[in-house]
C-alpha positions as CSV (number, residue, x, y, z in Angstrom):
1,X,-1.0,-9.1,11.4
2,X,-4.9,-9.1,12.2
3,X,-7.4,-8.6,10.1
4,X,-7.1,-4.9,7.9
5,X,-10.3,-3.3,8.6
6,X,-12.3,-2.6,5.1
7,X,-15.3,-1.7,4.3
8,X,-17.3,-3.8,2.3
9,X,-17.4,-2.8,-1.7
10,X,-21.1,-2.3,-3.7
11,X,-21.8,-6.1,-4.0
12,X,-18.5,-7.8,-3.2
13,X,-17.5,-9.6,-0.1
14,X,-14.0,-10.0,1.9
15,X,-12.3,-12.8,2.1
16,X,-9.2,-12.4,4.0
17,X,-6.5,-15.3,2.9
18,X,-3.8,-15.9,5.9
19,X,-0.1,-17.4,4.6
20,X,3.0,-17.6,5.7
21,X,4.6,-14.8,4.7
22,X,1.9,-12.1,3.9
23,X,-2.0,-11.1,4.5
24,X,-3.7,-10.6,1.5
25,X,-7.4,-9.3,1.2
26,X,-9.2,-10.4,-1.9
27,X,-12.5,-8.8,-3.0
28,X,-14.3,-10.8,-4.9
29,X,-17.6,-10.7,-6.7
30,X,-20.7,-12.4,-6.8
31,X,-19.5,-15.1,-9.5
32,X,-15.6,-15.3,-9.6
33,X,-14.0,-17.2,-12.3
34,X,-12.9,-17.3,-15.6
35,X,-13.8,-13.6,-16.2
36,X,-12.6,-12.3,-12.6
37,X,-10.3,-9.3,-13.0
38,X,-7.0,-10.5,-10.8
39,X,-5.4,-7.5,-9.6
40,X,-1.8,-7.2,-7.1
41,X,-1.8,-4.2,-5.3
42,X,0.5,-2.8,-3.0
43,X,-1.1,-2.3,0.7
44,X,-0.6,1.5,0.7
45,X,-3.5,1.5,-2.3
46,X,-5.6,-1.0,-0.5
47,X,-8.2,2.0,-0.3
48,X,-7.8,3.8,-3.6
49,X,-7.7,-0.1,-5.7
50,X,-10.8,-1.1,-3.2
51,X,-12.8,2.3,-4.8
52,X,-11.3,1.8,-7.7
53,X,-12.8,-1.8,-8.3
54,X,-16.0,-0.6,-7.7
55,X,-15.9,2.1,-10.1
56,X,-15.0,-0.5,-13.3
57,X,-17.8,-3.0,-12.0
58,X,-20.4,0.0,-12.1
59,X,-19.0,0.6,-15.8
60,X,-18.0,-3.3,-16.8
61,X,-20.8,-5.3,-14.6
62,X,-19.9,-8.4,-16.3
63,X,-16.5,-8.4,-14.9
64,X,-15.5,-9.2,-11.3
65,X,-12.4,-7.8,-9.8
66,X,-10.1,-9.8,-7.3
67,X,-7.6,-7.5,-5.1
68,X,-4.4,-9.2,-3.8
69,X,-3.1,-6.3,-1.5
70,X,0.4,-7.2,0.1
71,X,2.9,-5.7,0.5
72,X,5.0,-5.3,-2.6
73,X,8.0,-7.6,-1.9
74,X,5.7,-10.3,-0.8
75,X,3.2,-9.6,-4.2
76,X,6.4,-10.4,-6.2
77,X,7.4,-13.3,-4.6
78,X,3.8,-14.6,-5.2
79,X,4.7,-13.6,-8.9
80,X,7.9,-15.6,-8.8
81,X,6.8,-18.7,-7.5
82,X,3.7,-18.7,-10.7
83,X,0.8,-16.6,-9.1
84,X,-1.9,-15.8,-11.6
85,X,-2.5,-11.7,-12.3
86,X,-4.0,-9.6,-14.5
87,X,-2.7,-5.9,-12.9
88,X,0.4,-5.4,-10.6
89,X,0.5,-2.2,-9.3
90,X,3.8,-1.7,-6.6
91,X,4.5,0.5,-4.3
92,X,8.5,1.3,-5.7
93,X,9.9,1.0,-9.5
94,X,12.8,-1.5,-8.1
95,X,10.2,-4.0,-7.1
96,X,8.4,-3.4,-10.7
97,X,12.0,-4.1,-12.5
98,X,12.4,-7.3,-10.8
99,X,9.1,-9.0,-12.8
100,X,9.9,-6.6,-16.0
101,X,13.7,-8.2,-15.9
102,X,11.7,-11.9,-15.5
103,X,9.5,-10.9,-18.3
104,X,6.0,-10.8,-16.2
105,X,5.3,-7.6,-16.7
106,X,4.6,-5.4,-19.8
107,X,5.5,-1.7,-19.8
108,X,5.3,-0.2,-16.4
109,X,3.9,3.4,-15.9
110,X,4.0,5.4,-13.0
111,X,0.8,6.3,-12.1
112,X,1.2,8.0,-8.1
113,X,3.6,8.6,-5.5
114,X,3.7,8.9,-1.8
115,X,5.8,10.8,0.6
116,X,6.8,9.5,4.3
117,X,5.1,10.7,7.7
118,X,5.8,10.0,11.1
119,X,3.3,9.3,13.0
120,X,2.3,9.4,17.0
121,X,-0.1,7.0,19.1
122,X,-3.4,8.5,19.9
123,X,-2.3,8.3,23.9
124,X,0.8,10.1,23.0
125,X,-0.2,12.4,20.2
126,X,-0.1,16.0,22.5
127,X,3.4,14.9,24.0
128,X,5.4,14.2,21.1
129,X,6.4,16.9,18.7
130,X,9.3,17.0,17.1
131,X,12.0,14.7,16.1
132,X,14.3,15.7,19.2
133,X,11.6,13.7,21.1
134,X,12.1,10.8,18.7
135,X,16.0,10.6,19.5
136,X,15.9,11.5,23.0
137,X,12.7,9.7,24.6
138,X,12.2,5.7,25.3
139,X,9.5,5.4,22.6
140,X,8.1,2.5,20.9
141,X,8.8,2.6,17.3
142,X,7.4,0.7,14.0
143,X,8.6,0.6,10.7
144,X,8.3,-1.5,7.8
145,X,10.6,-4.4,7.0
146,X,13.8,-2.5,5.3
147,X,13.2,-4.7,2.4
148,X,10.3,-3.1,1.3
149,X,9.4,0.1,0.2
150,X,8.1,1.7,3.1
151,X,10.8,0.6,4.9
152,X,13.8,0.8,2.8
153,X,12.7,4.6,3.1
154,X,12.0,4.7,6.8
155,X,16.0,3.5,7.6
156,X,16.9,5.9,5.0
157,X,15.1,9.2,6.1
158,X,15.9,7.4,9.9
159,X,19.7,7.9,9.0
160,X,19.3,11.2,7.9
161,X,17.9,12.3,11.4
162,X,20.0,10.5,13.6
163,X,17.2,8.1,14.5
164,X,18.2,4.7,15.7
165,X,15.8,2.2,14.8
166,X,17.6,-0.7,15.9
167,X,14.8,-1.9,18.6
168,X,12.1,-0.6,16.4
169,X,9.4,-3.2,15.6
170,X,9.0,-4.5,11.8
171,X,5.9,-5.3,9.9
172,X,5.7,-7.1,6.7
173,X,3.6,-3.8,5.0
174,X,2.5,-0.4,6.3
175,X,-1.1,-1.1,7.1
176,X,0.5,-3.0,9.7
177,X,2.1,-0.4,11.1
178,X,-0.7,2.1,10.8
179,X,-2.6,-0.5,13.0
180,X,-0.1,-0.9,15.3
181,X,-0.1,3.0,16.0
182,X,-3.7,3.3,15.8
183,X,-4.4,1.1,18.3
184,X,-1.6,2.2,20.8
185,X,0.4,-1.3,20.7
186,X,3.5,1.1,19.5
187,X,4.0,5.5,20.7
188,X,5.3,6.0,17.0
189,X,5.2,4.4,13.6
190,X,6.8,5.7,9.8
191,X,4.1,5.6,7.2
192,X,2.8,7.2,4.2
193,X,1.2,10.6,3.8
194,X,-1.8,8.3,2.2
195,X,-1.7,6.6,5.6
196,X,-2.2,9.6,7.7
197,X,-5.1,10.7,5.1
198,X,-7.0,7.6,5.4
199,X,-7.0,6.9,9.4
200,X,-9.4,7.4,11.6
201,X,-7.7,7.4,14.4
202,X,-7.0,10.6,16.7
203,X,-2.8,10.2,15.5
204,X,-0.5,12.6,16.0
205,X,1.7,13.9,12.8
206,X,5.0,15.2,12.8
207,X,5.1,17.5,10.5
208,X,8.0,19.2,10.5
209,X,9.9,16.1,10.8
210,X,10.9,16.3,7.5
211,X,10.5,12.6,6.1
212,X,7.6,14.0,3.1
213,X,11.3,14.6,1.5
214,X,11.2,10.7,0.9
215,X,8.8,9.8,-1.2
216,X,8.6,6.5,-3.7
217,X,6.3,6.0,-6.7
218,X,3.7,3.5,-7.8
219,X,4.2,1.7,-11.4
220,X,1.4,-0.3,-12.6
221,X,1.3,-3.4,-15.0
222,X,-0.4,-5.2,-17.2
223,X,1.4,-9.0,-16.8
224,X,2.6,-10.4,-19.9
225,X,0.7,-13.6,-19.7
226,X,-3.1,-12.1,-18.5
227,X,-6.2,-13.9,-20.0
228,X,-8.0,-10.8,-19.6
229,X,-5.5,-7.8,-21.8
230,X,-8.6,-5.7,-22.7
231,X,-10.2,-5.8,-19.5
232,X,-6.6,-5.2,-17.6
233,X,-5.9,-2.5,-20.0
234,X,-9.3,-0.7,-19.2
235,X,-8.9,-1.3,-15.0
236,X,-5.2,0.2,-15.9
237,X,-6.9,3.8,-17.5
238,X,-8.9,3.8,-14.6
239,X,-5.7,5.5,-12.8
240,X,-5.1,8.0,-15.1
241,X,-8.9,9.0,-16.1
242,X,-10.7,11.8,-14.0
243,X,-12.0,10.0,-11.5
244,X,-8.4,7.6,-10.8
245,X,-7.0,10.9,-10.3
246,X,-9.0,12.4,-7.6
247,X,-9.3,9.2,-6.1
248,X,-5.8,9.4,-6.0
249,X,-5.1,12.9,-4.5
250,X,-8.4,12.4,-2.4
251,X,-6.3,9.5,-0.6
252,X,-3.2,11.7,-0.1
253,X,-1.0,10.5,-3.2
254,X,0.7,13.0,-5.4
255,X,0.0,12.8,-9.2
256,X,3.9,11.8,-10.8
């Protein structure tokens, strides 16, 4: 996956970190260290944690905040294997329960959720409106990986329609899929509403498709063995304050 397109937070800088298994992007601020503010976000949020960062330097400026945005399975994983947070916020409550049954996590709480879209390539957006066109023409298709969220609920709302998505291409998260759309590599791609909020891009949406009836939610975390509790637990009430909310529903999520 190339490199997710930000822009550039009130004195931070991007620093994109390239594994294996997963692109992460990591804001960090001027001084990172001991007091830096490690936070795992799902991709879908990459926007709404990027503002959201912002907003508790301008009220905490002694405090830098790092953003690990993955996709959810691969956030966990980096969990697993003894990855340092402060803040895990995922993109489904299965995820969540795996680091709650380790132990990792302390009290999840539910603070968004998101519905599925379908979206069309900008070349193709006028010529593809319905999901007869889906099951009928050669398209181009990209979902997430069905092992996470967004694509454990693209198969399902896919079944549901008659949609085979046997050849469809699979991305590790669905910013990757966004891009691939956006930028015509694929006709059609199943996202979030967030996603279709936040692009750009001159996409066509389907509507009347009927996959907003799949939707997943967003728990957040402090993890049980953070350095920083009191600043976690203030970047936490962020979400559920005034201004987390409209961020929120500004970016297309739903209040739960």
């Amino acid at each position: 996956m190339g490199q997710q397109s930000i822009p550039a937070a009130r004195s931070m800088r991007l620093l994109l970190v390239t594994a294996t298994v997963l692109t992460s992007v990591v804001l960090n601020g001027c001084g990172s260290g001991s007091h830096a503010l490690r936070v795992f976000v799902a991709s879908s949020l990459t926007e709404v944690a990027q503002h959201l960062a912002e907003e508790y330097e301008t009220r905490y400026p002694n405090t830098d905040v790092e953003l690990n945005i993955a996709g959810s399975g691969a956030l966990v994983m980096q969990m697993q294997e003894g990855a340092e947070a402060d803040v895990v916020i995922l993109a489904s409550n299965s995820h969540m329960d795996q680091l709650r049954e380790l132990g990792l996590v302390l009290g999840p709480k539910g603070i968004a959720q998101n519905s599925l879209a379908v979206i069309v390539s900008p070349q193709l957006a006028e010529s593809i409106n319905s999901v007869d066109d889906l099951r009928h023409r050669d398209l181009q298709i990209a979902v997430c990986v069905k092992s996470s969220p967004c694509g454990a609920l693209a198969f399902a709302y896919a079944s549901s329609v008659g949609l085979n998505l046997a050849s469809a291409t699979r991305e590790s998260n669905v910013k990757a899929v966004l891009a691939k759309v956006e930028r015509d590599e694929v006709d059609v791609g199943i996202v979030y509403m967030s996603d279709v909020r936040s692009s750009r891009a001159q996409l066509g949406h389907l509507e009347t498709a009927g996959a907003d009836q799949y939707s997943t939610s967003y728990p957040l975390a402090v993890t049980a063995d953070s350095k920083n509790k009191r600043k976690a637990q203030d970047f936490a009430a962020l979400f559920t304050d005034e201004v987390g909310q409209s961020t929120l529903t500004r970016f297309g999520f739903q209040l739960p």
